[in-house]
PDB file with one MODEL, atoms N, CA, C and O in Angstrom:
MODEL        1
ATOM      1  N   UNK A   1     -17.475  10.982   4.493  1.00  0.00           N
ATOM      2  CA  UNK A   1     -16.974  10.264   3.338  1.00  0.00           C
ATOM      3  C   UNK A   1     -17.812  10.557   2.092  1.00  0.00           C
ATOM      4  O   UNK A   1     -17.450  10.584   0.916  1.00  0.00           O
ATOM      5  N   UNK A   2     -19.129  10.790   2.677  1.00  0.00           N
ATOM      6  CA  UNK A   2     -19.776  11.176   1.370  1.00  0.00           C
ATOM      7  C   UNK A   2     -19.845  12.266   0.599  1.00  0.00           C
ATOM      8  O   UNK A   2     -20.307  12.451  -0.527  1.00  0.00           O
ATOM      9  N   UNK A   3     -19.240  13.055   1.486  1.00  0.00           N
ATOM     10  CA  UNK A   3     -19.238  15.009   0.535  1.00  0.00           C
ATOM     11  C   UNK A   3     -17.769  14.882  -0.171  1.00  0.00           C
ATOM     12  O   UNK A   3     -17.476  15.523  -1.180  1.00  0.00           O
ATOM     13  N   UNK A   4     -16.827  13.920   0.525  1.00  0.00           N
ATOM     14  CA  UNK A   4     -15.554  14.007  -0.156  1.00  0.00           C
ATOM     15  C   UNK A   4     -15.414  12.989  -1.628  1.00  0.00           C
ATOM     16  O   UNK A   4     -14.505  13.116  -2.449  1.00  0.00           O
ATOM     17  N   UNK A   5     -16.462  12.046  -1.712  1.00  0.00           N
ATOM     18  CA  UNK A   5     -17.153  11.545  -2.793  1.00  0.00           C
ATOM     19  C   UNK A   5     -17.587  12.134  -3.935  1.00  0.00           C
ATOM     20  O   UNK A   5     -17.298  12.038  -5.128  1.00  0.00           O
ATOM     21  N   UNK A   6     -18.429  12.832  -3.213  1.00  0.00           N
ATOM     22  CA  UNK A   6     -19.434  13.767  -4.515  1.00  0.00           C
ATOM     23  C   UNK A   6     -18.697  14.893  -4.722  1.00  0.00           C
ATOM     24  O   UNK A   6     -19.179  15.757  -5.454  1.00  0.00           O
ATOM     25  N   UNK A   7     -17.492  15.082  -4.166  1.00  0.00           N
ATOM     26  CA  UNK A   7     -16.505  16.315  -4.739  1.00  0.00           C
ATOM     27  C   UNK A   7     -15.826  15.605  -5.643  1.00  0.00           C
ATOM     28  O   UNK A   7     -15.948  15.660  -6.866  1.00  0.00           O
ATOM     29  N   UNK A   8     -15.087  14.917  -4.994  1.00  0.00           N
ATOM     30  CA  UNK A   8     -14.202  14.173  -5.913  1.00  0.00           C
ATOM     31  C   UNK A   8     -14.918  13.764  -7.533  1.00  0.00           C
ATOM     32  O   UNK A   8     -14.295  14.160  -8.518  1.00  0.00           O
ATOM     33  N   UNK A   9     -16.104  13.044  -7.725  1.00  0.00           N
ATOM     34  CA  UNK A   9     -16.460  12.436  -8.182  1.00  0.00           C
ATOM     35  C   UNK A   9     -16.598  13.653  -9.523  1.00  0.00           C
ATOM     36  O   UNK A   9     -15.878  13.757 -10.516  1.00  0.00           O
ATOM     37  N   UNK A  10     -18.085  14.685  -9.018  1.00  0.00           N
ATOM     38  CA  UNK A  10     -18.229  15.725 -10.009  1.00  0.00           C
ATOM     39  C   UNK A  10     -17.269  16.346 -10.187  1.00  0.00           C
ATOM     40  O   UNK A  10     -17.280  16.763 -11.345  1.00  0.00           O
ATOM     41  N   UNK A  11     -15.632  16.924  -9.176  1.00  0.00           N
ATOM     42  CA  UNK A  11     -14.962  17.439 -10.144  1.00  0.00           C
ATOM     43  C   UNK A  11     -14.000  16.573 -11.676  1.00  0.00           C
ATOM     44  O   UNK A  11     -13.672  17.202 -12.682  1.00  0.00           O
ATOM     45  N   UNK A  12     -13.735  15.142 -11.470  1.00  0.00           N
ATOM     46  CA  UNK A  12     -13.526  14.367 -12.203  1.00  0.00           C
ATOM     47  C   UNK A  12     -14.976  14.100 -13.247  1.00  0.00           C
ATOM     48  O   UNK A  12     -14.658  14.227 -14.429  1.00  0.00           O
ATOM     49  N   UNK A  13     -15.627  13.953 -13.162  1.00  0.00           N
ATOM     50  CA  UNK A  13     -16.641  13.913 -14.346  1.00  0.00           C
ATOM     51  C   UNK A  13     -16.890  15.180 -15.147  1.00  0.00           C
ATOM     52  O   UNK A  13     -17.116  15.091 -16.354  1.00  0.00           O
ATOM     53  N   UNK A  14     -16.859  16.333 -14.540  1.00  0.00           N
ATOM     54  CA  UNK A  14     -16.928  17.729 -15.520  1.00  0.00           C
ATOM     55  C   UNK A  14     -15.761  17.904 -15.958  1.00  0.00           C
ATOM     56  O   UNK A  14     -15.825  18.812 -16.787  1.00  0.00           O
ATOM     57  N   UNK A  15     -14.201  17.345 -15.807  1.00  0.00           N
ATOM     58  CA  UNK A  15     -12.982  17.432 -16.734  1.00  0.00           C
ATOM     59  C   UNK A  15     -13.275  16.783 -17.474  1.00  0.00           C
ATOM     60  O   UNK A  15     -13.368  17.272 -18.600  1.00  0.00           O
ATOM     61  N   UNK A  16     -13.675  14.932 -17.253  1.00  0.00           N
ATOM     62  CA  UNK A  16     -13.946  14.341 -17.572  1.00  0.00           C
ATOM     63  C   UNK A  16     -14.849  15.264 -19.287  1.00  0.00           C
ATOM     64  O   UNK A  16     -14.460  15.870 -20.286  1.00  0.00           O
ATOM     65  N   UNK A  17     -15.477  15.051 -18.999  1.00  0.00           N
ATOM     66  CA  UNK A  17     -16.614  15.699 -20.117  1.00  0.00           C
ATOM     67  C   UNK A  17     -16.099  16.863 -20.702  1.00  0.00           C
ATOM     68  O   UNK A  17     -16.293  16.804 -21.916  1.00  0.00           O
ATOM     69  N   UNK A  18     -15.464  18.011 -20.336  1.00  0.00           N
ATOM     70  CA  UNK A  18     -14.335  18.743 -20.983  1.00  0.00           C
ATOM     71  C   UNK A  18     -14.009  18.217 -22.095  1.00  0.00           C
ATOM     72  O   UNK A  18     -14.395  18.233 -23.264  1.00  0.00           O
ATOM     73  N   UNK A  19     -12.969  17.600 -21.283  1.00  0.00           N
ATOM     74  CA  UNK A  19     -12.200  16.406 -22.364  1.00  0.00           C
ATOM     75  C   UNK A  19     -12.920  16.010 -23.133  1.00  0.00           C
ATOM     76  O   UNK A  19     -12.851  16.625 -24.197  1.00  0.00           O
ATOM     77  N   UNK A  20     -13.944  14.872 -23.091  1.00  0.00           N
ATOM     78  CA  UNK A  20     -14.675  14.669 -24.367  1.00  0.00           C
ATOM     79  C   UNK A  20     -15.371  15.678 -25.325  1.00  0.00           C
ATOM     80  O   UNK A  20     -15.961  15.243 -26.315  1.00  0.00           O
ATOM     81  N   UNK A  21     -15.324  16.953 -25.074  1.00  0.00           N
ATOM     82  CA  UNK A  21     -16.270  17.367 -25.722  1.00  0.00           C
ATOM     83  C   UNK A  21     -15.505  18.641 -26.281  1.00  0.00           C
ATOM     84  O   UNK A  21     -16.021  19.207 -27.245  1.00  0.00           O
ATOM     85  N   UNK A  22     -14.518  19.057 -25.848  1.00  0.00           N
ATOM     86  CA  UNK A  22     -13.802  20.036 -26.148  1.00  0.00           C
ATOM     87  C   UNK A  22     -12.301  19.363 -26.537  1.00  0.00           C
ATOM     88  O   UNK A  22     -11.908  18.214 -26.333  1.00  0.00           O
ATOM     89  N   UNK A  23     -11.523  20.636 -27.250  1.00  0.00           N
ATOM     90  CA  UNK A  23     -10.046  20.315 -27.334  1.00  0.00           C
ATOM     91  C   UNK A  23      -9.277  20.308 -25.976  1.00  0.00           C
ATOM     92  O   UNK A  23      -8.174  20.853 -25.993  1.00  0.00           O
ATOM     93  N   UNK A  24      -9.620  19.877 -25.045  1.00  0.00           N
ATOM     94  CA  UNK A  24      -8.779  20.820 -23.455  1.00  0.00           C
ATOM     95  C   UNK A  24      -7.608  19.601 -23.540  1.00  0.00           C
ATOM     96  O   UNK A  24      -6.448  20.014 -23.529  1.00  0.00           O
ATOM     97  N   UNK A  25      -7.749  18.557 -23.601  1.00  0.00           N
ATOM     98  CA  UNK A  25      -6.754  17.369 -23.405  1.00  0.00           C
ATOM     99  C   UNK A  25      -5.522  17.539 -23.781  1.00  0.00           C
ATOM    100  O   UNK A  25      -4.533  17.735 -23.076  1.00  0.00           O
ATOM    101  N   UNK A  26      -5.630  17.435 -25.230  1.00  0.00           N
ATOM    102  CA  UNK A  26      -4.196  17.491 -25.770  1.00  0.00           C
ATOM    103  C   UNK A  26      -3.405  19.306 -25.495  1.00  0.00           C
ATOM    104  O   UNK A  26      -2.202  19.473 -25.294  1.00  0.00           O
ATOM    105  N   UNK A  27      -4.238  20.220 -25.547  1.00  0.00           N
ATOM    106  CA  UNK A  27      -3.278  21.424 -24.785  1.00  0.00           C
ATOM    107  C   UNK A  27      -2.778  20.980 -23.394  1.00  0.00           C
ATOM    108  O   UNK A  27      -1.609  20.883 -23.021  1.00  0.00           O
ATOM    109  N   UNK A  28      -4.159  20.676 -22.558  1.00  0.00           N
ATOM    110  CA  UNK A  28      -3.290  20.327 -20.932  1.00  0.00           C
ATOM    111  C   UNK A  28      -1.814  19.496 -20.881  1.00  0.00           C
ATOM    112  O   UNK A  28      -0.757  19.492 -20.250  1.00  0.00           O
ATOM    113  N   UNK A  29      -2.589  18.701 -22.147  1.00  0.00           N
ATOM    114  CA  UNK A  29      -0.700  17.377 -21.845  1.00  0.00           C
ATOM    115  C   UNK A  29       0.249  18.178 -22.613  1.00  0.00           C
ATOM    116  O   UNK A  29       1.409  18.165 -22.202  1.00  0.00           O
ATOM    117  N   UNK A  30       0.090  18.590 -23.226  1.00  0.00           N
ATOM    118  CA  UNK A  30       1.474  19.436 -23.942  1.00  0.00           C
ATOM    119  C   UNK A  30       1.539  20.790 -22.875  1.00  0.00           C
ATOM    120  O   UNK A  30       2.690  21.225 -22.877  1.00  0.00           O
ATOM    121  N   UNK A  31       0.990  21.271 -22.322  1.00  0.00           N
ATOM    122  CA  UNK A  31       1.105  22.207 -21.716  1.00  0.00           C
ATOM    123  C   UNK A  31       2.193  21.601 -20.345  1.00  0.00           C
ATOM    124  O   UNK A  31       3.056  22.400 -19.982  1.00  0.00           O
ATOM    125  N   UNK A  32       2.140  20.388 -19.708  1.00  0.00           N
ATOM    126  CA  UNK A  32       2.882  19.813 -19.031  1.00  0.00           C
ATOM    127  C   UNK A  32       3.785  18.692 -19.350  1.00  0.00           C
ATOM    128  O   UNK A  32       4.163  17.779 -18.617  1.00  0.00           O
ATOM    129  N   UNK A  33       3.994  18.882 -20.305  1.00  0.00           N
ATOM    130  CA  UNK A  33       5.359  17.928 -21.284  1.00  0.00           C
ATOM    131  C   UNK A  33       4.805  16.839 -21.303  1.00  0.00           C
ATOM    132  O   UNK A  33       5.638  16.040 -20.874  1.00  0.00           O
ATOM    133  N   UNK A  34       3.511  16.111 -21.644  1.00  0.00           N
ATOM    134  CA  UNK A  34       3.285  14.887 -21.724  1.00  0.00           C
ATOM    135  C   UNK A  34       2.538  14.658 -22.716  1.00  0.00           C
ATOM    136  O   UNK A  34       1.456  14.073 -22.669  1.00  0.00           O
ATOM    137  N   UNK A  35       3.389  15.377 -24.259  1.00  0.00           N
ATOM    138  CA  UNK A  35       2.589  15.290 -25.672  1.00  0.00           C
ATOM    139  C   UNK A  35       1.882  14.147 -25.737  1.00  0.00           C
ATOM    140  O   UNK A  35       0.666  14.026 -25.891  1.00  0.00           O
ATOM    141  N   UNK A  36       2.917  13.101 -25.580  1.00  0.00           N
ATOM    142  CA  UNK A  36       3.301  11.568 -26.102  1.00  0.00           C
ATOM    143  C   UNK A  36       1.651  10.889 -25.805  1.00  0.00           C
ATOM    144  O   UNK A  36       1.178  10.047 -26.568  1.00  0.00           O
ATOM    145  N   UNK A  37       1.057  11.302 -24.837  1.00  0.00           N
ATOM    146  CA  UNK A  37       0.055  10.426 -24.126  1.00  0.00           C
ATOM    147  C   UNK A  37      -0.942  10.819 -24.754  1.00  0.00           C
ATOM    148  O   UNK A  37      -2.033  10.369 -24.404  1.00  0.00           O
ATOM    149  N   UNK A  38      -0.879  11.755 -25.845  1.00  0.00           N
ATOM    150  CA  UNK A  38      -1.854  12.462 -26.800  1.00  0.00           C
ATOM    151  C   UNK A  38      -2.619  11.289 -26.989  1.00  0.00           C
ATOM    152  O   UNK A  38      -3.761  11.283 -26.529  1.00  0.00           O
ATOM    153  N   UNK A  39      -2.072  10.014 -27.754  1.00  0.00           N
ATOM    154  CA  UNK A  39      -2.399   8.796 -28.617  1.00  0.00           C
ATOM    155  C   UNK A  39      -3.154   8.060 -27.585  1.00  0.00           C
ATOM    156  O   UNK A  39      -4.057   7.347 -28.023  1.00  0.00           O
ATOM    157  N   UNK A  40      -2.973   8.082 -26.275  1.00  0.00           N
ATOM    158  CA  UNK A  40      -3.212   6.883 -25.414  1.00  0.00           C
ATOM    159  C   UNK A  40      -4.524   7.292 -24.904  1.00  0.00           C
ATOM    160  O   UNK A  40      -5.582   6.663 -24.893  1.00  0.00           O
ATOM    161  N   UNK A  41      -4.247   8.464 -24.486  1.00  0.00           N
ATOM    162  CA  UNK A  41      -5.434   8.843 -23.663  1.00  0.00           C
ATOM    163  C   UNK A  41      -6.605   9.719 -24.635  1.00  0.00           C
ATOM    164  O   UNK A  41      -7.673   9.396 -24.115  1.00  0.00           O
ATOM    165  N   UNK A  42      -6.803  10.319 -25.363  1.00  0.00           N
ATOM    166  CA  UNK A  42      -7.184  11.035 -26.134  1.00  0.00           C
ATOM    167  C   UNK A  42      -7.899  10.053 -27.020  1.00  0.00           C
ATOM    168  O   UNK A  42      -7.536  10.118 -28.194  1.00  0.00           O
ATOM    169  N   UNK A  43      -8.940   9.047 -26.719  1.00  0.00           N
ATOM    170  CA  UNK A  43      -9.898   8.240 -27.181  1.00  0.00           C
ATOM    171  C   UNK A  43     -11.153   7.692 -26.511  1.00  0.00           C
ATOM    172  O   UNK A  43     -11.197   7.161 -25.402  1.00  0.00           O
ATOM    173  N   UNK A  44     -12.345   7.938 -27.498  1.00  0.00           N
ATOM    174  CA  UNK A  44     -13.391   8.034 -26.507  1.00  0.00           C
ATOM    175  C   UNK A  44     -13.762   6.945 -25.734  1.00  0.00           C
ATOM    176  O   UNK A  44     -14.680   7.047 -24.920  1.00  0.00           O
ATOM    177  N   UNK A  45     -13.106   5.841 -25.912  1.00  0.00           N
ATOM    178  CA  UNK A  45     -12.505   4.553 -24.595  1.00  0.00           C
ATOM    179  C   UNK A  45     -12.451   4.904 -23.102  1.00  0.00           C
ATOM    180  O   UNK A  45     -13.185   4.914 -22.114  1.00  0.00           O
ATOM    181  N   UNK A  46     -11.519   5.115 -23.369  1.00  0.00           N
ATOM    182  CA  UNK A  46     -10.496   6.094 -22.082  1.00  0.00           C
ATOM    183  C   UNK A  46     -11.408   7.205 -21.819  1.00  0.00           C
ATOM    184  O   UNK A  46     -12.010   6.734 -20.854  1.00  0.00           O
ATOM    185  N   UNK A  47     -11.828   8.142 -21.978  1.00  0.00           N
ATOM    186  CA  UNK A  47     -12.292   9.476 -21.869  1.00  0.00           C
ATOM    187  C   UNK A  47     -14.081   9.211 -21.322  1.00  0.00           C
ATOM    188  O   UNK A  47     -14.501   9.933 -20.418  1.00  0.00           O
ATOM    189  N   UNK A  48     -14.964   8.208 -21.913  1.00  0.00           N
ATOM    190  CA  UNK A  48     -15.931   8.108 -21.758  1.00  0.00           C
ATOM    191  C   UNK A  48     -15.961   6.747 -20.418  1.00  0.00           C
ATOM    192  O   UNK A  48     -16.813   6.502 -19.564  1.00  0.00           O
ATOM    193  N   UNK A  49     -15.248   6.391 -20.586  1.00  0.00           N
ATOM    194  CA  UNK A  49     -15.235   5.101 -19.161  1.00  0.00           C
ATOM    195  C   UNK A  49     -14.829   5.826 -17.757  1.00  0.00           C
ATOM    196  O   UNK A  49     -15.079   5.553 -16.583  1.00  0.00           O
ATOM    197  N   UNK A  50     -14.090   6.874 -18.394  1.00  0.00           N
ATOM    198  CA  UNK A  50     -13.040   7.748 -17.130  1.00  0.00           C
ATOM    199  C   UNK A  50     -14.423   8.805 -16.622  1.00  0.00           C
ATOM    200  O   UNK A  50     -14.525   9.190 -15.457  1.00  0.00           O
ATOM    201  N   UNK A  51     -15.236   9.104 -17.505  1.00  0.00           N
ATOM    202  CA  UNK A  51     -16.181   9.917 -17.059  1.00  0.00           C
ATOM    203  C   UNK A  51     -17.413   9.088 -16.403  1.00  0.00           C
ATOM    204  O   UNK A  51     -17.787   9.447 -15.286  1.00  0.00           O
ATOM    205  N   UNK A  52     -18.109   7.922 -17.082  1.00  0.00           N
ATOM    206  CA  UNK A  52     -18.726   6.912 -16.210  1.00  0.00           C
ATOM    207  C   UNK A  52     -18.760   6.330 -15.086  1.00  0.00           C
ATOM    208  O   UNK A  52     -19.744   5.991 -14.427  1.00  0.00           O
ATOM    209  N   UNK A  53     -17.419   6.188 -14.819  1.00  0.00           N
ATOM    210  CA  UNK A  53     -17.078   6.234 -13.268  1.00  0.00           C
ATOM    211  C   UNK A  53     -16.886   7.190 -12.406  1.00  0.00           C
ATOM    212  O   UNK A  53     -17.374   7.242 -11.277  1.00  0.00           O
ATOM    213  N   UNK A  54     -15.819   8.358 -13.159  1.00  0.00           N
ATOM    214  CA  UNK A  54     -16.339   9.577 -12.124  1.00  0.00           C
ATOM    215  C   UNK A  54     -17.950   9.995 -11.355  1.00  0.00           C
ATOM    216  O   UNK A  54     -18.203  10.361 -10.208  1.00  0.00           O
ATOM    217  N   UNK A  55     -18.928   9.731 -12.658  1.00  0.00           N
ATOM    218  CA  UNK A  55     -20.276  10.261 -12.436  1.00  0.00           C
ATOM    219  C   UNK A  55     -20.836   9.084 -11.336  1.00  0.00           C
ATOM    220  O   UNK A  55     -21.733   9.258 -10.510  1.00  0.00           O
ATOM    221  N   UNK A  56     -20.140   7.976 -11.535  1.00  0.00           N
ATOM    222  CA  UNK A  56     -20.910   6.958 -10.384  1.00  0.00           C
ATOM    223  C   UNK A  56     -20.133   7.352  -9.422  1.00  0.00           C
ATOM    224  O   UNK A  56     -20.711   7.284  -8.337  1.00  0.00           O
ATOM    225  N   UNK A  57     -18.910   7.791  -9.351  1.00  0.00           N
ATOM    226  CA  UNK A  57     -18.379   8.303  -7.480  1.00  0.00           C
ATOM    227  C   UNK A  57     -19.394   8.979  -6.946  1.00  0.00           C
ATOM    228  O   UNK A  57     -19.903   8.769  -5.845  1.00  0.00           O
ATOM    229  N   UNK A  58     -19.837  10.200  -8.120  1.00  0.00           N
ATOM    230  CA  UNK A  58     -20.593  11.666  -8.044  1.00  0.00           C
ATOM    231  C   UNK A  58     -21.945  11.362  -7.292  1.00  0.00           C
ATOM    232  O   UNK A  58     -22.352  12.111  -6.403  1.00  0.00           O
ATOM    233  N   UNK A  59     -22.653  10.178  -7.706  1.00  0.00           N
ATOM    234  CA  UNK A  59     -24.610   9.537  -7.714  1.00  0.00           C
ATOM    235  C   UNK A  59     -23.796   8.723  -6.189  1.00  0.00           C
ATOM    236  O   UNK A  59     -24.369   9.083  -5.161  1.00  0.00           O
ATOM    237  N   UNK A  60     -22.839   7.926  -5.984  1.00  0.00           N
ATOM    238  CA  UNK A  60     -22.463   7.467  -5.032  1.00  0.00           C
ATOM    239  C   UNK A  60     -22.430   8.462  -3.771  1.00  0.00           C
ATOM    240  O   UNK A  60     -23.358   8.443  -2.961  1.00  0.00           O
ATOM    241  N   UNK A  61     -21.755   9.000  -3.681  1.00  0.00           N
ATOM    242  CA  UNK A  61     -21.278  10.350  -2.715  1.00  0.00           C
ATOM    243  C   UNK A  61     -22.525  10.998  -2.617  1.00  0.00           C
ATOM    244  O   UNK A  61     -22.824  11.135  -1.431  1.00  0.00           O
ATOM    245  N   UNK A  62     -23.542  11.541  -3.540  1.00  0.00           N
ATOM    246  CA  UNK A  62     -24.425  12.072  -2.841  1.00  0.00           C
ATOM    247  C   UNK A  62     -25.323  10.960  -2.128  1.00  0.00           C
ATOM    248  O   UNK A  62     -25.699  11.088  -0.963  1.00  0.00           O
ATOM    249  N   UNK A  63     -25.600   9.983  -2.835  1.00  0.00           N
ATOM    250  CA  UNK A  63     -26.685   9.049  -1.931  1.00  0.00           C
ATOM    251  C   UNK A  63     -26.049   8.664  -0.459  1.00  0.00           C
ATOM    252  O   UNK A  63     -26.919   8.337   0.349  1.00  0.00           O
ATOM    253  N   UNK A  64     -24.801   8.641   0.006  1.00  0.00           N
ATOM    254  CA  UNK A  64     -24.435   8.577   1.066  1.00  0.00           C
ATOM    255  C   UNK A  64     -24.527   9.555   1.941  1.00  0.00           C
ATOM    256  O   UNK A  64     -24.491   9.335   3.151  1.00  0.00           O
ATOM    257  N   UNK A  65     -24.709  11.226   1.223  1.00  0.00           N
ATOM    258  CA  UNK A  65     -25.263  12.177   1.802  1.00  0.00           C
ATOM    259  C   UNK A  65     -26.750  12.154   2.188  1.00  0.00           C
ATOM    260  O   UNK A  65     -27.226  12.553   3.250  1.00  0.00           O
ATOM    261  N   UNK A  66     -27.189  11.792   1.482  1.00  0.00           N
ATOM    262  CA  UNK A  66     -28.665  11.703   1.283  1.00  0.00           C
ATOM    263  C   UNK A  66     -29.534  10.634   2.754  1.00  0.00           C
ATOM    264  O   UNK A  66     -30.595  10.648   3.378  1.00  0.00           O
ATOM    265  N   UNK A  67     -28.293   9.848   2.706  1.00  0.00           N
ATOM    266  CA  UNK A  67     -28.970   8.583   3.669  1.00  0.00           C
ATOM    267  C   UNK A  67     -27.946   9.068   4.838  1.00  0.00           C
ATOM    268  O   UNK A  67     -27.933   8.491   5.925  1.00  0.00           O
TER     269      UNK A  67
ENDMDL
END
């Protein structure tokens, strides 16, 4: 459970951070017909909470490796 953690976790926190830090968002959603969500999701609310938790799956999953 714990390697499928710390996968899960770091590959959601390095999109995660993508996203904040680059343009990747709004191409990906228009790239799959979901302009509209430009407004919703595309704020550092959403984007920085979505990455905070990914990174705690990430510190989670390995310490369960760890122990």
């Amino acid at each position: 459970m714990g390697r499928i953690l710390a996968w899960v976790g770091g590959l959601d926190a390095s999109v995660g951070l993508l996203c904040c830090f680059t343009g990747l968002l709004p191409f990906a959603l228009t790239a799959i017909g979901a302009a509209g969500l430009i407004d919703t999701l595309y704020r550092d609310s959403v984007l920085l909470s979505f990455t905070a938790i990914s990174f705690l799956l990430f510190v989670t999953g390995l310490w369960m490796i760890r122990r």
